[in-house]
N, C-alpha and C positions, 0 to 999 in steps of 0.2 A: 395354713401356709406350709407346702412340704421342706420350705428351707427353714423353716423358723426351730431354732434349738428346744423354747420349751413344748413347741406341738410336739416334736418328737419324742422327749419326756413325756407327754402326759399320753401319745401313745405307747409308749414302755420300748419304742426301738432305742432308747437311751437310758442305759439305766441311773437311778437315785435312791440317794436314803430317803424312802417315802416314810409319811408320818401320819397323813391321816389323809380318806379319798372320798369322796361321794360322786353323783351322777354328776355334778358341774366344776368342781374343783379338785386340785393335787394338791395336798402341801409338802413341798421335799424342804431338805436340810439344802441351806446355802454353800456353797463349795470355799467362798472365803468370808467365813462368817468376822461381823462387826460386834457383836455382844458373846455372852457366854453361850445364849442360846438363839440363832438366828435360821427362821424358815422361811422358806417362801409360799405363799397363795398364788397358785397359776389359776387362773380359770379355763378349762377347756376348751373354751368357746376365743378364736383367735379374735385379739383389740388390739391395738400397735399400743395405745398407752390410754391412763385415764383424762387425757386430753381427745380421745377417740371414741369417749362412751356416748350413746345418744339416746334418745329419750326410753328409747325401746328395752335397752340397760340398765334400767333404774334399777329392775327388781334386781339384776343380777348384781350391781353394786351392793347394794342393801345387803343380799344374803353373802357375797363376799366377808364383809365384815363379821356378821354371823358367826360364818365359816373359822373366819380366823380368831374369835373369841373362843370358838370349841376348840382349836388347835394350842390356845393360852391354857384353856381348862386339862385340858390330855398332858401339856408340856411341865404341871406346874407351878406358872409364870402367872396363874390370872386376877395374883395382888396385883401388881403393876408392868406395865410391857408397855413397847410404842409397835403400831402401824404406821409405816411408811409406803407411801409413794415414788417413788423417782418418774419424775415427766419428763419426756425427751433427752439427748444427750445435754442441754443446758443445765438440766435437773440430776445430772446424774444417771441415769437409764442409758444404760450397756445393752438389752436385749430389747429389741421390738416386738413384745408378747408383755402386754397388762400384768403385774403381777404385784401385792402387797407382803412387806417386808413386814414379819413378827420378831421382834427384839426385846428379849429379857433377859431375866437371871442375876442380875448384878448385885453383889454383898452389900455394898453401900453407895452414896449419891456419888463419890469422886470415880466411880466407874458409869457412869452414865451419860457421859457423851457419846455421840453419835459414832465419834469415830475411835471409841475405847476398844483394845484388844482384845480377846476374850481370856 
């Protein structure tokens, strides 16, 4: 989608604090991050959201996760982190481009809600 913000990203006409890339994903730093350490997983292959994946996406869901457990291990964060989803604007989701939220870092449990500052 040439209007979509992370196609642009993950073709580099936008730039980001990137962190880790391979043939199917980008993972950049979140611009208003929710934890101490929050990234995003874009896949480069454009889905409006994981309400959009179809059967033919399994593999790439799959390695998505993958993906973002090496992004734990590179960050680490791969005691304990959450992946998030946001579906649709009901769910939260601000960009129409699939993308999973890596959230860690935090010193102890009273920093571990979703919507704790970093």
């Amino acid at each position: 989608m040439e209007d979509c913000l992370f196609c642009k990203i993950v073709k580099k006409k936008i730039p980001s604090e990137e962190i880790l890339e391979n043939d199917l994903f980008l993972a950049i730093c979140d611009i208003h991050p929710k934890a101490p350490v929050h990234v995003l997983v874009l896949p480069k292959k454009h889905i409006v959201s994981a309400w959009h994946l179809k059967e033919p996406d399994t593999k790439l869901a799959g390695e998505l996760i993958l993906f973002a457990n090496s992004v734990a291990q590179k960050l680490g964060i791969a005691k304990g982190y959450k992946l998030v989803f946001n579906v649709g604007r009901d769910g939260g989701q601000v960009i129409d481009h699939l993308h999973l939220h890596v959230l860690g870092g935090w010193k102890n449990d009273h920093d571990r809600d979703f919507g704790a500052k970093p």
